[in-house]
N, C-alpha and C positions, 0 to 999 in steps of 0.2 A: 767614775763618770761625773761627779760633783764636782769633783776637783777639775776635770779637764774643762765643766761647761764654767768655771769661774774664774779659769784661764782666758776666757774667751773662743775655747773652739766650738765650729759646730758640726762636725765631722770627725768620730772617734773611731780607733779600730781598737779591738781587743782582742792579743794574738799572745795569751798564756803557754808556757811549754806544756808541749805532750796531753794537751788537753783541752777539750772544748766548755768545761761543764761548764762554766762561767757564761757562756754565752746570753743563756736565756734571761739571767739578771740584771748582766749589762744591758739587754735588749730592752727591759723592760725598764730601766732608769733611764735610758736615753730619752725613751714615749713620754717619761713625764717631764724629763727635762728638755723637750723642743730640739734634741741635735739627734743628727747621722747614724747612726749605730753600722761599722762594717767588721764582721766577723771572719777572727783571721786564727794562726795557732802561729808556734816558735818550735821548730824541730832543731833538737841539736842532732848534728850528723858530724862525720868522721871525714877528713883529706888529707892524705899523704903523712898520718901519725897525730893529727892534730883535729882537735874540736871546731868544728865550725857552726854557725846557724843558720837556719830558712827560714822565712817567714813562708808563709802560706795562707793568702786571702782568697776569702770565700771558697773554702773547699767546703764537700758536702762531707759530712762527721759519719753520716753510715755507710760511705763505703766500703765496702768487707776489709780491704789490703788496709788500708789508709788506717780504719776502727782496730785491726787487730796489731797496727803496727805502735798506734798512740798507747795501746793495752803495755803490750812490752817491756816499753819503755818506762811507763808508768812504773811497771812492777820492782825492773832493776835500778831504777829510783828509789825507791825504798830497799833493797839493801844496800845502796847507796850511801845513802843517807845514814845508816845504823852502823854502817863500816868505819864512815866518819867519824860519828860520835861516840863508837869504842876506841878509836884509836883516842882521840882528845881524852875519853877518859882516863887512860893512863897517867897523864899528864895534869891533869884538871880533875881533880875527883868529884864536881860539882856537875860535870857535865854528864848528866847519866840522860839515858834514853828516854826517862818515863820528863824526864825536865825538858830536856828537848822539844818531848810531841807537844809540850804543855803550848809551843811559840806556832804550833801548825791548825791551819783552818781547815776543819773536813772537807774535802773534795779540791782543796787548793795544792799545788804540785810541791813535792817533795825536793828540797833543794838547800842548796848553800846559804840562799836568803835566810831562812829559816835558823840552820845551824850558827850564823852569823847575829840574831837575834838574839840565841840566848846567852853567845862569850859575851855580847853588850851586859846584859842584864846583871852577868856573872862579876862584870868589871873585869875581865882578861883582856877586851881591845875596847877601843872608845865609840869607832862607826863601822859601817859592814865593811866600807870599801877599806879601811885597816883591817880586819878580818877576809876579806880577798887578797889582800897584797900578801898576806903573810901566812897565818894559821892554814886556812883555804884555798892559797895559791893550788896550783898544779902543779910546783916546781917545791912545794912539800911535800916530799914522801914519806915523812912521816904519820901525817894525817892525812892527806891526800888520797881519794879513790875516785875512779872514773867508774861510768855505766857505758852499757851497750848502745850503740846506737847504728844507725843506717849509713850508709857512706853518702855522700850529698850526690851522687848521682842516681840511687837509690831515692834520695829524699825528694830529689826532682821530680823523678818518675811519677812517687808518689801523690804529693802533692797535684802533678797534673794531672793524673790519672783519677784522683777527687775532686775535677773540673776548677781546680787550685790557681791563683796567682801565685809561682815561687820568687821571691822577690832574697836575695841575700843580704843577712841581716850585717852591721856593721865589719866588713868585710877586712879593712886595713887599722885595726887599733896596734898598739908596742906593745900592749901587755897579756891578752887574751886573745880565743877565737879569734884568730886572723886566718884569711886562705893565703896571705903574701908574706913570704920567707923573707927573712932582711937581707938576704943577696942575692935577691932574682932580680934580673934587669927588668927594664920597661916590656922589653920584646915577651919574655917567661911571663909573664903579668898578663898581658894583653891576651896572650896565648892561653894560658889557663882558663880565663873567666868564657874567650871564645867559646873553647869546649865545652864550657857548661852551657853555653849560650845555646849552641845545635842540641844540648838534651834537652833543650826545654825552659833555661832559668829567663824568666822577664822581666828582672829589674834590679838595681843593686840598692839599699838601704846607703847614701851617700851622705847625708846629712845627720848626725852622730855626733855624741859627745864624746864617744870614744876613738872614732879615728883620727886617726892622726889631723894634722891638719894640711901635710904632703896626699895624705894617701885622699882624703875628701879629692883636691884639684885630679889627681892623679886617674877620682873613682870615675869624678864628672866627664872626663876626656872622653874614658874609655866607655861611661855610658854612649855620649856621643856616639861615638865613632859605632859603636855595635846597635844602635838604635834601641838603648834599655832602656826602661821605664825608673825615673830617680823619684828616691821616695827619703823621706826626713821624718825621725819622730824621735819622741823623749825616753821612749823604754822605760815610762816611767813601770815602779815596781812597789807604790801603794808609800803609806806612812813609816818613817824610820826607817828608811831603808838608802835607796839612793840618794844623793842630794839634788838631783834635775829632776823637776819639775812639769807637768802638761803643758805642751806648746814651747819647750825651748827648740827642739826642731819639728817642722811640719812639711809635711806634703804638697805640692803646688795642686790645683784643682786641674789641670790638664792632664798633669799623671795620675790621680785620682782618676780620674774620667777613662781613661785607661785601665786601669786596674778593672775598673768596673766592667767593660766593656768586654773583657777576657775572659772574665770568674762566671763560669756555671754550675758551679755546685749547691750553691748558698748565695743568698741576696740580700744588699744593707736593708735597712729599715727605719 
């Protein structure tokens, strides 16, 4: 929250995976720092064999489905996580588990961040995002292991069903989580997001450092044309870790305004 209000924003969301605990921290760092606080989470869910994201603003965190489904996931995170880091150790006899947790913050989500952390440390890659491309990729199966997750029509539900904004997170990147196959026409594209549109999703994350920069014009249209809510932000992901920054993309205040307007579960501050 330092970082974002020395960016110059005064309206922050903080939407961690599979977990709210962070909230009340960020809430209280915004009060002292004079911005916005909107409380949001990041659910990875499943489409058609592939990983996708939701964002989810202002859902309420004790909804029974929603609290038992964040539980879950959390947990197959962690053997996640440990499936990773035995596999690497094969390979890396430096990477053991008890080194691993050493790079994890209690109550902060269990993840590739993390795992990515400590090959820097190790000197086996130089930055995380060379530790996604490769060691971490999904398309290594050697180290590679997925967890369980919700299918996004599922995560929709959710989410609404936690009086939620589901907003999809960078939806068109070339290399991760995408919902769009690189030979589906315009028409397949339209049509997919449509369907999610009648479950419930209200807004597509278009502004991204990681989508493409076809699929951003491509996301913009199709917000158009279906009347979704465009939303922009940095994903930033805390120190040493990504190289973007708070405030490389943001939010227009009219779509903001919107979001707000929807979300009954939980309220900024």
């Amino acid at each position: 929250m330092r970082a974002a209000k020395e960016a110059g924003l005064d309206i922050v969301a903080l939407t961690d995976h599979d977990t709210t605990d962070g909230w009340d921290e960020a809430r209280a760092a915004c009060a002292d720092l004079g911005i916005t606080f909107v409380p949001g989470i990041e659910f990875s869910a499943s489409s058609n064999g592939h990983i996708v994201h939701l964002l989810g603003y202002l859902v309420d965190p004790a909804e029974p489905r929603f609290a038992e489904t964040c539980e879950r996931t959390r947990n197959d995170r962690q053997w996640r996580f440990e499936k990773m880091v035995n596999n690497l150790h094969q390979d890396f006899g430096g990477m053991t588990l008890e080194f691993a947790y050493s790079f994890h913050a209690d109550g902060a989500t269990l993840g590739r961040p993390t795992i990515a952390r400590a090959l820097i440390d190790l000197g086996i890659v130089s930055t995380v995002s060379e530790a996604f491309d490769d060691l971490l990729s999904s398309s290594n199966k050697r180290y590679y292991a997925g967890h369980s997750a919700p299918t996004i029509e599922d995560a929709i539900e959710l989410v609404r069903g936690a009086g939620g904004v589901p907003v999809l997170a960078h939806p068109w990147t070339s290399t991760r989580t995408t919902l769009v196959g690189e030979n589906d026409t315009d028409e397949q594209v339209e049509a997919q997001f449509a369907e999610l549109v009648a479950l419930g999703l209200a807004g597509l994350e278009v502004h991204h450092e990681e989508n493409t920069p076809h699929g951003r014009e491509r996301l913009a249209a199709i917000a158009a044309h279906l009347g979704l809510i465009v939303t922009g932000s940095s994903d930033y992901h805390g120190l040493d870790t990504k190289p973007v920054k708070p405030g490389a993309n943001t939010t227009s205040l009219m779509n903001f305004e919107r979001i707000v307007a929807l979300g009954t579960g939980s309220a900024i501050s």
